[in-house]
N, C-alpha and C positions, 0 to 999 in steps of 0.2 A: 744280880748280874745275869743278863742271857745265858741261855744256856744254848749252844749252838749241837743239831744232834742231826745225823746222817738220815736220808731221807732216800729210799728210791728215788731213782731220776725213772720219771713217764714222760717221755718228749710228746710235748705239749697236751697235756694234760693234769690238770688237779693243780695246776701251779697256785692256787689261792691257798689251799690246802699248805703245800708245802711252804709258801711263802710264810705263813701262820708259824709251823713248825720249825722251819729256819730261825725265827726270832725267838724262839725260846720259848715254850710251851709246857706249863706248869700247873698244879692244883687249882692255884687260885684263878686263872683264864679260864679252865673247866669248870668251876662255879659260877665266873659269869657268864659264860656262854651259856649254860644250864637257864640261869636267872633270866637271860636275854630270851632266849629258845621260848621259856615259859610263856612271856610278854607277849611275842609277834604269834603264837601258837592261838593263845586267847583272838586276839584280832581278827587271824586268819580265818578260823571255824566258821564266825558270821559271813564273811566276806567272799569267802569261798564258795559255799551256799547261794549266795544272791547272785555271783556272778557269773555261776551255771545254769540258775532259774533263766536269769535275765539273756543267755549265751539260747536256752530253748531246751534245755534238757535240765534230768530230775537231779536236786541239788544235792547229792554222794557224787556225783563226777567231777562237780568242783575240790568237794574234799579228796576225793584220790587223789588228785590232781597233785593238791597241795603234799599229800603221801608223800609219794612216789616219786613224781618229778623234784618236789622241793631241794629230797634228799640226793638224790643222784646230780642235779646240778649241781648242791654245793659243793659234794665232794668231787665232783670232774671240772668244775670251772676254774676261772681264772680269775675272779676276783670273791678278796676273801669276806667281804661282808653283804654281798648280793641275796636276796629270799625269792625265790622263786616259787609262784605258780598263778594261777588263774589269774588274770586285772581286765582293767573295765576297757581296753587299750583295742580289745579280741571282739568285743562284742559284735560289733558293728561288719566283722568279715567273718564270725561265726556264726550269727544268728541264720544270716540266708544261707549257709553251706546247710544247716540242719536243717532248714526251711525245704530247699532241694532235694538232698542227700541221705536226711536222718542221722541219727547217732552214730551207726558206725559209717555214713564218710563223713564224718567229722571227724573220726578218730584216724580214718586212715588217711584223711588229709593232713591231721598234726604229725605222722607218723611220715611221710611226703614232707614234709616241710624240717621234720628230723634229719632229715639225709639230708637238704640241703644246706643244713647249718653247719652240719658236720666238714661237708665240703667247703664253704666259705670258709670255716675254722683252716684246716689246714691245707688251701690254696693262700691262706695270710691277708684273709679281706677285712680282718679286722678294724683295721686304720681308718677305713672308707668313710664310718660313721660322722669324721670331720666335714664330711663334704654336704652334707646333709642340712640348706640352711634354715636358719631357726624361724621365720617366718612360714614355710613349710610344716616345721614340726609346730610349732605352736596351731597355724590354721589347722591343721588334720584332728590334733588333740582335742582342739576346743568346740570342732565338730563333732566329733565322738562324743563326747560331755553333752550334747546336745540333744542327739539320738540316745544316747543310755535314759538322760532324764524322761524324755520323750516316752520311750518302752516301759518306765513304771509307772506313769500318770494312771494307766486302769486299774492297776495293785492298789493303788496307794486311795485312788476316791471311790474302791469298790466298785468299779461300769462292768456293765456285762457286753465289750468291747469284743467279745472271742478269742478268735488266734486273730495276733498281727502278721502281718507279712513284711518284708523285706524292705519296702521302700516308704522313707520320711513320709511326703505329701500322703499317700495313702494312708498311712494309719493317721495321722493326723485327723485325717480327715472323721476317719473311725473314730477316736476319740471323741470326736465335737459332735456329733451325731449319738452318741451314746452317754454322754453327759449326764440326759434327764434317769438316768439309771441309778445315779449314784449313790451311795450307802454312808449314811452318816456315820454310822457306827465305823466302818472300817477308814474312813476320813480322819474321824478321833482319835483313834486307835493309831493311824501313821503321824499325823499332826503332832499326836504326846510322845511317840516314840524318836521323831525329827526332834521337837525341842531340846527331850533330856538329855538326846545327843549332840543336842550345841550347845547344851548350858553346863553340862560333866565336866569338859577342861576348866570352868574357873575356880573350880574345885581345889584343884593341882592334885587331884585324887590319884594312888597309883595306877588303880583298874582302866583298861581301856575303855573309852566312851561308847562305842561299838559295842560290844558286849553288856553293859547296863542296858541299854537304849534296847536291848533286843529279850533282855530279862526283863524287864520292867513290861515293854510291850506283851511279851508274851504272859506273864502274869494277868495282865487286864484281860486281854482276850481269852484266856482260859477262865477266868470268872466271870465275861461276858457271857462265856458258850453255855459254863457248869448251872450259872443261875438262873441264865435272862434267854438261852435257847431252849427248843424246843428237840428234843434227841430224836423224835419220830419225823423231824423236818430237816433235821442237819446241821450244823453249825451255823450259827451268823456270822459269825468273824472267819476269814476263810485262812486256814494255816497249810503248814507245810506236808502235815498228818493226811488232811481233809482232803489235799490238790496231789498229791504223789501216792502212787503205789507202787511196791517192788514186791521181783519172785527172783531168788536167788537159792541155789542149794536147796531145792524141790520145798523151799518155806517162801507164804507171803506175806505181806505185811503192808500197811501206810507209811509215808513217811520216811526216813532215812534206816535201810538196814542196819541192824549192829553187826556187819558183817567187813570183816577186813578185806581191803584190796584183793582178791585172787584173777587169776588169767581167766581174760577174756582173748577168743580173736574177733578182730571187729567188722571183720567182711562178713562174721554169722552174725552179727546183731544188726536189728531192725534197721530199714529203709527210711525214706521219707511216707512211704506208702504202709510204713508196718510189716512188712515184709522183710526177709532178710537178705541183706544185700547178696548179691552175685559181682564175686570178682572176677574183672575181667578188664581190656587191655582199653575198654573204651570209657570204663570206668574210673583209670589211671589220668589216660586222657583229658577226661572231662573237669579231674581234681586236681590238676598238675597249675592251672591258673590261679587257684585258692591257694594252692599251699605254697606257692612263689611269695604271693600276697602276706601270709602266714610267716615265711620265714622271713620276709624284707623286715615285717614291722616285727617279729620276734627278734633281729641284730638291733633293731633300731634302738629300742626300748630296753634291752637288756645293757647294748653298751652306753646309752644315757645312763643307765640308774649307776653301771660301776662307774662312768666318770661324778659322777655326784657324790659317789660313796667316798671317792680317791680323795675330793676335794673337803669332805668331813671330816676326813680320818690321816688325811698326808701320807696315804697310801698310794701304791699304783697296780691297776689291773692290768693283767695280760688277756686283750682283746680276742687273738685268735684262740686261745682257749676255755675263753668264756663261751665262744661259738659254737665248739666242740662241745662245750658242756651241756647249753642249754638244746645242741644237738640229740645229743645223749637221752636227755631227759625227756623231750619231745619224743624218741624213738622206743621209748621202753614205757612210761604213761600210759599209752592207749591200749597197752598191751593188758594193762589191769583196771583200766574205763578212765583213765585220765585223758582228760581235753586240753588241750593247749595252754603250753605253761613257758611265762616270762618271766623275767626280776621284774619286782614291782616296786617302785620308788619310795611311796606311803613306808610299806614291809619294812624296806631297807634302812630306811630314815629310824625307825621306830626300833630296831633293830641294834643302830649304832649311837642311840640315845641310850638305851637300857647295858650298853658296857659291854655288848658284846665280842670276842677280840678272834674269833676265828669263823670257816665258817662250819663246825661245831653246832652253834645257834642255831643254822638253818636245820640243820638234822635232827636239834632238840623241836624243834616248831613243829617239822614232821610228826616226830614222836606224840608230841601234845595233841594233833590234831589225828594221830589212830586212834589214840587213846579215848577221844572225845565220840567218833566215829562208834569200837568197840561199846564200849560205858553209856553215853548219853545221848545212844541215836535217840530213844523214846521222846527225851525232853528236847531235842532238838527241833523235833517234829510240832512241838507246840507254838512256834516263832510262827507269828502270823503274816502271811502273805505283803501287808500294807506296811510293818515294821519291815522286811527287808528292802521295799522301796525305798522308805526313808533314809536307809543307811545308802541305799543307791545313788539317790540323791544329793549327799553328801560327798560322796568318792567323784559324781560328773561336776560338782561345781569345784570340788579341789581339783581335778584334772583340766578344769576349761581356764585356769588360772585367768578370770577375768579380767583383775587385775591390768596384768601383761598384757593381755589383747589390747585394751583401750588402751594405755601407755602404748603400743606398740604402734596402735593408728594414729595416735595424734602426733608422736616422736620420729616414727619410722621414714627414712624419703618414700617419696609416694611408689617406686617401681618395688621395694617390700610391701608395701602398704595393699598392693595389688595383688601379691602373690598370698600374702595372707587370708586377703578377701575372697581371692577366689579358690583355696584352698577347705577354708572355710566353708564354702556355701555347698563346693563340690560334693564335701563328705557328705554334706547333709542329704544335699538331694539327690546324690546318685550314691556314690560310697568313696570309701578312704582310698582305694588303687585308683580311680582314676585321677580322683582331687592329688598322690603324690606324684602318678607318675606328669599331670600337668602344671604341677608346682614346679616339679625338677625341671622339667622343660622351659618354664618362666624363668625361673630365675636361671637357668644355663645361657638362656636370652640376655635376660639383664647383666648378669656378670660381662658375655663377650662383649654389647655393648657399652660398658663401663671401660674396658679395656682396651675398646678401639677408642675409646676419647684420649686417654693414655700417650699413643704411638700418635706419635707427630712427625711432621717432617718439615723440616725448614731450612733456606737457606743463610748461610754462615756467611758475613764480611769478615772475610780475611783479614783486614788490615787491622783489625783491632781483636783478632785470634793471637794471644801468646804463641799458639803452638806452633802454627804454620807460617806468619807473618804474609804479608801484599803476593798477590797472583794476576799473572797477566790476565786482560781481559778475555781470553780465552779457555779460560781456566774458572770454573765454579767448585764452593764449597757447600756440600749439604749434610745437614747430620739430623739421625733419622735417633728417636729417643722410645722405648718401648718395644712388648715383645709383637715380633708380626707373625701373624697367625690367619686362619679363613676370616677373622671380622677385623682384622687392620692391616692386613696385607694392599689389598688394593688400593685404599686409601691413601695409605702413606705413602704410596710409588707412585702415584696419579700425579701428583705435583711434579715428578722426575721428568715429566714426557712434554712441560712445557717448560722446558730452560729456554735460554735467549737463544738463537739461531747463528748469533755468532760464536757462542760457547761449542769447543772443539774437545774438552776433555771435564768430567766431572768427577772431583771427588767427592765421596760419599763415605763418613764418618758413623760407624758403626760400632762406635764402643760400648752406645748403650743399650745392645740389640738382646738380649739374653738369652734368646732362641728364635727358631724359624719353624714353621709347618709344610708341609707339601705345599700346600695352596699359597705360602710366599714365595715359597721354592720357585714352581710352578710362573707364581706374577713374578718375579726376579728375572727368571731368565726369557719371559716377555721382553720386560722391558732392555735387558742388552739385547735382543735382536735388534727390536727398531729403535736403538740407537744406535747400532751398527748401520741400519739402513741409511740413516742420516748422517753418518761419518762422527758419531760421536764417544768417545773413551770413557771407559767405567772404571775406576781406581776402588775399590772397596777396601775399608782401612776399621781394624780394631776389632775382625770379628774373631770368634773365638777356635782355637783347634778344633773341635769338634764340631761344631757350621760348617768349616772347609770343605772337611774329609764329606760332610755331606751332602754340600755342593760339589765336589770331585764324585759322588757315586750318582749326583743326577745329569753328572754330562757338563758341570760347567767349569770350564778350565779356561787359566791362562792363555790367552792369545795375546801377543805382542803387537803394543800398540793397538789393542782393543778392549784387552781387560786383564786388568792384574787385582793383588791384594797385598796391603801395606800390615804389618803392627801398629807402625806412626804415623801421625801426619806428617813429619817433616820427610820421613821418607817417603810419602804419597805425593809432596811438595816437589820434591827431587826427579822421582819418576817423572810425574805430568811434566816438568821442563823441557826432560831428556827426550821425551815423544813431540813435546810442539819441536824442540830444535830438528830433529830428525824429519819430521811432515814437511819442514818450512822451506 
């Protein structure tokens, strides 16, 4: 039986936490969660890694990441089985921030982009994420997937490609020009390390495949280097040892520190230039666009993964203080060299597979990956370059859910079909903020267009109307069906201004109007003027109290024998009589 047990109340915050705790929280949920926490810990170590190589910075910032943020999001979020930190989601709006910026304004963009979630969190924008349509989100993703795979092609066939820059065609282009460079050996070496990580699941082995696939590679390539290199020439197979070096607490090293998280400020660490940055208001400025960018796709992805998690688990998250969380956690990360950290779907799934029942898990996952960090930076640093491509490889083709894309063009009406295309291609060629913000604008298009097909307006024979029954021939019936708004307002009243010329009084049957916008408002009392100028009567019937009051606060009122408003039609019936007998 539950055990129900008193909880601080934090308005709005930790509600995942207490939600946990509310249900009864016992030994046996802190073993799985332990057990859980273990699971997604293992995963995260490689993942984390690759996806800070792959972001342009050296791979201990992924794993803070996963530190620091993981744990503070889960205990300040709002839903209980979310894993936060590092995904492949970032790459594509971090790579050129660190490209421009360097390492610390990346950090102090994530840190920017921390305060605005925090604000979204509690102004209650959580909800919004529904507005967000799935053609959109699929195009953006499966561009991302595109550009990640893109970015390890040099890792993975060994080219000596250099640094890449910021935009698709260009490196592309690098790539196919650098081709004849390539290194069989590190080819092989990603190739074997790609396979054993698609052929692990048919195993149904408990270990994650991620983790073999990066043992395994890095074994070879360490008996590549030991046997078949040359130590006065340098390694053949290029690792994470070989390509990173770190100076931390007056020690240097190759490779990943075995040094825990401690405070960094990140406006003293290096520039895009090597240099250390200088804060300053122009600097704020200049990062305030990224980290908008940063925070939009940090709600986006966050509240995707807990509505996922909700639907696994017949849970329910609290949106606005998942905000706050992954606010939180964005805002205190950078402070210890964490990079921008989300829930990540993969995490999650894998997560609430392994029994996890709190989110406990995520704070265990943390723990697993200090502990990896402290203990086995040395073997860490043996994971060769071309092995974490692989596994890159794997995370953009599960992100680009191909699948759905094709199902989505062949199935989709072509005005989604449109907005996915060109969401899609945007990311690719330019980047993810423009591709969403002119996806949201497409499909804002398409919707209002859909909705003015909607609003109709037509006229009504009377004589075969239950409600109102036969009207003199001076007398018309119109009933307008749909909301009028800027893209069906005019429309729908355009038909008003050609009634017959012998028609003296029109009613107009609005039951099924369910709101109005300024811009109806606005066409509305158009058209009573120049119906008034033509001597003709407006009866408005069926609109709702609060329409009125709104047409009384824009000036449109009652005038007798020029415009009233009915509940009924028979009452709208009655009226128009009362006015033709009076006129006559």
């Amino acid at each position: 039986m539950a055990r129900h047990r008193p909880f601080p109340r934090l308005p709005g915050i930790a509600t995942g936490l207490r939600a946990a705790w509310q249900d009864g929280y016992g030994l046996d949920d802190l073993r799985r969660d332990v057990l859980a926490g273990l699971t997604i810990g293992t995963v995260a170590v490689p993942l984390s890694m690759a996806l800070a190589i792959a972001t342009g910075v050296p791979p201990q910032h992924g794993l803070y990441t996963a530190i620091v943020a993981g744990a503070i999001i889960a205990l300040t979020g709002g839903s209980r089985f979310n894993v936060s930190g590092p995904t492949a989601a970032f790459v594509v709006i971090l790579f050129p921030i660190v490209q421009q910026y360097g390492l610390g304004g990346l950090l102090i963009a994530s840190m920017m982009a921390g305060l605005i979630l925090v604000g979204l969190g509690i102004a209650g924008m959580g909800r919004l994420i529904q507005y967000v349509p799935y053609p959109v989100v699929l195009g953006f993703t499966a561009g991302i997937a595109v550009v990640i795979a893109a970015l390890q092609v040099p890792d993975f066939l060994g080219l000596e490609a250099g640094q890449l820059g910021e935009h698709f065609v260009e490196n592309l282009g690098r790539i196919l020009t650098s081709l004849p460079s390539l290194d069989p050996l590190e080819l092989g070496i990603g190739a074997f390390t790609l396979g054993v990580m698609l052929l692990w699941p048919r195993l149904n082995m408990p270990v994650p495949a991620p983790l073999i696939g990066l043992v395994v590679g890095a074994l070879v390539a360490y008996a590549v280097n030991r046997w078949i290199g040359d130590p006065s020439t340098g390694n053949l197979v290029e690792t994470i040892a070989s390509r990173f070096t770190w100076e931390a607490q007056g020690e240097t090293g190759s490779g990943i520190p075995p040094i825990a998280p401690s405070f960094v400020a990140p406006w003293r660490l290096p520039g895009a230039d090597g240099e250390p940055l200088e804060l300053s208001f122009e600097l704020i400025r200049a990062l305030l666009g990224p980290a908008f960018a940063i925070a939009m796709l940090g709600a986006i992805e966050s509240l995707l993964c807990a509505v996922v998690s909700d639907g696994l688990t017949r849970t329910r998250h609290d949106p606005n203080a998942e905000l706050i969380g992954q606010g939180l956690g964005n805002i205190v990360a950078p402070l210890f060299g964490g990079i921008t950290a989300t829930a990540a779907i993969a995490r999650t799934a894998t997560n609430i597979r392994s029994g996890a029942r709190s989110p406990i898990a995520a704070v265990v996952h943390a723990l697993v990956v200090l502990l990896a960090v402290v203990a086995l930076a040395g073997l860490l640093g043996l994971v060769p370059m071309a092995a974490l491509a692989a596994l890159l490889f794997i995370v953009a083709w599960n992100m680009g859910e191909a699948r759905h894309f094709v199902h989505t063009l062949r199935s989709a009406p072509p005005g989604d079909v449109a907005i996915l295309v060109t969401c899609f291609t945007l990311t690719v060629v330019f980047d993810m903020v423009l591709a969403v913000a002119v996806g949201m604008g497409l499909a804002a298009a398409l919707f209002v267009r859909r909705m003015s097909l909607l609003t109709q307006t037509e006229r009504v024979d009377a004589t075969t109307h239950a409600s109102i029954g036969p009207l003199p021939d001076e007398v018309t019936l119109y009933d307008i069906n749909g909301p009028l708004f800027f893209g069906a307002a005019e429309k729908a009243l355009t038909s008003l201004r050609m009634v017959d010329p012998n028609v003296r009084i029109v009613i107009l049957d609005m039951h099924d109007v369910p709101s109005m916008d300024g811009t109806a408002i606005v066409a509305l009392k158009a058209l009573i003027d120049e119906m008034h100028r033509e001597g003709v009567a407006l009866v408005l019937v069926g609109l709702p109290a609060r329409i009125l009051v709104t047409l009384r606060r824009a000036g449109i009122r009652r005038t007798h024998g020029r415009l009233t408003w009915c509940r009924e039609l028979p009452h709208a019936r009655k009226v128009a009589l009362r006015w033709l007998d009076r006129s006559a």
